[in-house]
N, C-alpha and C positions, 0 to 999 in steps of 0.2 A: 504493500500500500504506500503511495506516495503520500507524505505526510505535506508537506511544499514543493511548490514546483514554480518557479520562476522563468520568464518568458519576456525576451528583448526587453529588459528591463533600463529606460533610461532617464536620468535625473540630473536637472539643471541647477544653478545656482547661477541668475543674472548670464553673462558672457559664460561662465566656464562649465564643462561636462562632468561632472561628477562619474555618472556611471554611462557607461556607452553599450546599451545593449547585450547586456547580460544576460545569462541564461544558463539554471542549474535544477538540478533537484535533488528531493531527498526520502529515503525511504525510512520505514517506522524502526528504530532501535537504532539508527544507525551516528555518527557522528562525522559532523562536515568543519574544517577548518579552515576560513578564511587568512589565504595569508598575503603581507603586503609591508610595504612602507606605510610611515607616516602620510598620508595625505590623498591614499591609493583609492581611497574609496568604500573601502570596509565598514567603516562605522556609517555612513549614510546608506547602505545597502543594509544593514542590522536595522536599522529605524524606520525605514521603508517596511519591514518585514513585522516587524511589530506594530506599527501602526502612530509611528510616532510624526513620520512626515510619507509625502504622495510624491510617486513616479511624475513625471511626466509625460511619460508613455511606456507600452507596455503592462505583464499583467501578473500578477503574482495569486495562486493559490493555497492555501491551507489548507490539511483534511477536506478538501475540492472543492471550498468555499473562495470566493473572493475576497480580498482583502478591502476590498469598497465598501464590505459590509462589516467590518471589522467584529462589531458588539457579538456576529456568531461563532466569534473561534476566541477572542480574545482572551476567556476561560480559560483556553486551551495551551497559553504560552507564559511561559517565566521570562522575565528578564532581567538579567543585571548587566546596567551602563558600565563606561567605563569611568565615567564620573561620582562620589562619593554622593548620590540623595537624601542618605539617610538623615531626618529631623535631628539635626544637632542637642536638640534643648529637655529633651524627653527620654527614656530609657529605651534599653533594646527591647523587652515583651510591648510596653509602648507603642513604638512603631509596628511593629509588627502584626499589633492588634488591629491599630487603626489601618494598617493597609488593607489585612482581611475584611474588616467592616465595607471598605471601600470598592472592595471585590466583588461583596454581596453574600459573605458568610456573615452569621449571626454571632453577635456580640459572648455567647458560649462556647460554641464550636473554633470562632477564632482564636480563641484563648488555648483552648485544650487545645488544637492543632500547633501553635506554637512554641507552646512548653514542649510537646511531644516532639515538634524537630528541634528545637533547641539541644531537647537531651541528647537527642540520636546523633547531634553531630559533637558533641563534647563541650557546648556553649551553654547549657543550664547555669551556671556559675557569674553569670556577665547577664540578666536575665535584666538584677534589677540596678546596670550601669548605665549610666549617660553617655549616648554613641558619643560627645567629644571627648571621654577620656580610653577611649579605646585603641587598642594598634589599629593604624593602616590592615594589618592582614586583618585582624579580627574582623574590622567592619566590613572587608571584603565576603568575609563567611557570612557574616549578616542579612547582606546583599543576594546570595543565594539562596537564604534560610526561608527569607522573603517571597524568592523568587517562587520558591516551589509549595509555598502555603494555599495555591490552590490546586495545588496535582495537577500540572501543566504535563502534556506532551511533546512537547516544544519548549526546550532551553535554549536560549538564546545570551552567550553570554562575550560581554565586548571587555576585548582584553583584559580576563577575568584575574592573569595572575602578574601582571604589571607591577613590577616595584616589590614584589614579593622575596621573603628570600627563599631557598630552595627547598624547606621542609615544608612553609606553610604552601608552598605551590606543587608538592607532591600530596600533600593532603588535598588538595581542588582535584587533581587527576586522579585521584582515587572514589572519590564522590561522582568526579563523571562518568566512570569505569563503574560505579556501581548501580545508577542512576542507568544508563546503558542497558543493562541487567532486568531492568523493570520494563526495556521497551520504552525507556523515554528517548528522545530524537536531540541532539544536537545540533545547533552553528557555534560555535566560538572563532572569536577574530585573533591573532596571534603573529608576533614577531622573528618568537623563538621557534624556530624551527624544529629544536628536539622534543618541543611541545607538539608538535602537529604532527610528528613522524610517530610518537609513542601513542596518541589517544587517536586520531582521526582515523576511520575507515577508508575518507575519501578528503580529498585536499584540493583547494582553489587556489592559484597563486592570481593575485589580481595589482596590477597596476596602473597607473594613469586611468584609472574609472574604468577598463576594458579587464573582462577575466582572458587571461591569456592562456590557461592549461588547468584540464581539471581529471582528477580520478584518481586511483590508490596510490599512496607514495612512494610506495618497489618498486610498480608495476612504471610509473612514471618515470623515475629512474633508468630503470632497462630499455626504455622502450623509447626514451628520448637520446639518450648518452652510454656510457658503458658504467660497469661496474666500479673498476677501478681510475683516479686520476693520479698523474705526475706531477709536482709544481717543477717548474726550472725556472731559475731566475735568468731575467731578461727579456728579449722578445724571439723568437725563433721560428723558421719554419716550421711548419706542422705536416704537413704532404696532405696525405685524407684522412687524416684522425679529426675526429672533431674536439675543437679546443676552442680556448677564451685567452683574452689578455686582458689583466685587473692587478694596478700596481707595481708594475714594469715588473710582471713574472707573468708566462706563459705558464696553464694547465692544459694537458693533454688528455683523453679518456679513452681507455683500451680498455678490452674484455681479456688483453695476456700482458699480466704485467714484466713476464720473461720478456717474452717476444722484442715489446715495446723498450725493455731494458738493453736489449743488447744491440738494437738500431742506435740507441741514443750511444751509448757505447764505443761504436765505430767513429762518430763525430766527436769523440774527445768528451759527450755533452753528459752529465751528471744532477741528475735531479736532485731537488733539496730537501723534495719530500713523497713518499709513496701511500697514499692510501682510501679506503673506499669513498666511493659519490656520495656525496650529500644534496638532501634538497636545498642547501645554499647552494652548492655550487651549480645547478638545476635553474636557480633564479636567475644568477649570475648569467648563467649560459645563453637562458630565452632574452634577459632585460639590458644585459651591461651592468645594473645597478644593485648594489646589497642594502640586506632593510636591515 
C-alpha cells in the first residue's frame, strides 16, 4: 500500500524554484530519507507534505487522499520541525496535553497517553520540567513524544538528530527502527549520510529543489559507480573509470581494486587512500558538491 505518493511536485518562493518537479513514493512500514544540502529543498518538500504550506503545482497523496483536503489524513501524520516549538513557559506533560487537546483527544485520554509514552521512552522523570531548562536532545525527544501522541502512520521528521551528540542520536535510530516494527512509515531529512545509509530502506538525494537519484542505498551505489574508490592526490587521467575531482585529489571507482592497483603502479602513481563507496562520494559524483 502506498502510504504517499508524490507527483511533479513544484514550489515557488517569488523568483526562485524551490522544488522542481519532484516525484516519489512510499510504501507502508517503510522508511525514506531525504538527503541534501543546506538550502536543497528538503525542508519545504517536508511542509508541503504535512500541510504546513501549498505546491504550486503538482499533487501529493496520503493513504490516497489528497493533501487539498488535509483535515482527512492529518490524524494520520506526526511531525517534528526542525525548529524547537515547544511552549517554552509551561512543563513537558503541559504541552503535551494541550497538543492532544488540540488534536481532538479528550482532556483524559490525552493525559494517560502521554505519561504512557513518556515512560516508554525513558522521559517520565522531566514530566513535570519547564521545556526551557531542558537539553537540546531532551526536547528533541519531546518533539517526537508529541509527535506520535496521536498514532500517526506517517512520521515525518526534519533533521531530527541535528546538533545531537552520538548517543542521544543512536537512541532516535532506534525509536525509528522500532516504530518501523509497528508498520509506521517514515520521511526524515538528513545530512549525515551514515544516518541514511543505517535507517533508510530507500534514499532521495535532492539538490537545487530537483530530486536527482532515488532508491536503496547498495543498490545505488553498484548501480551508479563501483564498489571500491582510490583517492590520488592531484588531478590525473582516469581513461574509462569513472571518477571525480574535489580538492585537487582525483577519486577513481573500480569493482578490482588489484586490477586498478597495478595500472596505477606502472605510472609510478600511488594512491593515498583505498576504500569502499560511500553515499558521499555518490553525491559528490552526481552534484560536484558535498553537504
Amino acid at each position: 500500500m502506498s502510504v504517499i505518493q508524490v507527483e511533479s511536485l513544484t514550489k515557488y518562493y517569488k523568483n526562485l524554484k524551490a522544488l522542481d518537479n519532484v516525484s516519489f513514493s512510499l510504501e507502508e512500514g517503510q522508511i525514506l530519507s531525504l538527503i541534501g544540502p543546506n538550502g536543497s529543498g528538503k525542508t519545504t518538500l517536508t511542509k508541503i507534505i504535512s500541510g504546513f504550506s501549498q505546491a504550486n503545482s503538482g499533487e501529493i497523496k496520503i493513504f490516497g487522499k489528497s493533501v487539498d483536503d488535509f483535515k482527512k489524513v492529518k490524524d494520520k501524520i506526526g511531525l517534528v520541525s526542525q525548529e524547537n516549538n515547544l511552549d517554552q513557559d509551561i512543563n513537558v506533560l503541559e504541552n503535551l496535553i494541550i497538543h492532544s487537546e488540540l488534536c481532538g483527544l479528550n482532556a483524559k485520554i490525552a493525559k494517560k497517553r502521554s505519561l504512557a509514552l513518556l515512560q516508554k521512552f525513558g522521559l517520565d522523570k522531566y514530566k513535570h520540567e519547564d521545556i526551557r531548562n531542558l537539553s537540546g536532545g531532551t526536547k528533541r525527544k519531546i518533539m517526537l513524544v508529541r509527535a506520535l501522541l496521536t498514532n500517526p502512520k506517517l512520521l515525518i521528521l526534519d533533521e531530527p538528530t541535528i546538533g545531537l551528540d552520538p548517543s542521544i542520536r543512536r537512541q532516535f535510530w532506534d525509536i525509528i527502527i522500532n516504530l518501523k516494527s509497528q508498520n509506521v512509515s517514515t520521511i526524515f531529512t538528513t545530512h549525515y549520510m551514515e544516518e541514511a545509509n543505517f535507517l533508510a530502506d530507500k534514499i532521495a538525494f535532492i539538490n537545487k529543489g530537483k530530486l536527482i537519484l532515488s532508491g536503496k542505498p547498495q543498490e545505488l551505489i553498484k548501480n551508479v559507480l563501483e564498489s571500491f574508490v582510490f583517492e590520488i592526490k592531484g588531478k590525473i587521467s582516469t581513461d574509462n573509470y569513472k571518477s571525480y575531482v574535489y580538492e585537487d585529489k582525483t577519486f577513481i571507482f573500480t569493482p578490482s581494486k588489484e586490477l586498478l592497483l597495478s595500472k596505477l603502479k606502472l605510472f609510478g602513481i600511488e594512491p593515498s587512500a583505498i576504500r569502499e563507496t560511500t553515499l558521499d562520494d555518490l553525491f559528490l559524483y552526481l552534484t560536484g558538491e558535498k553537504i
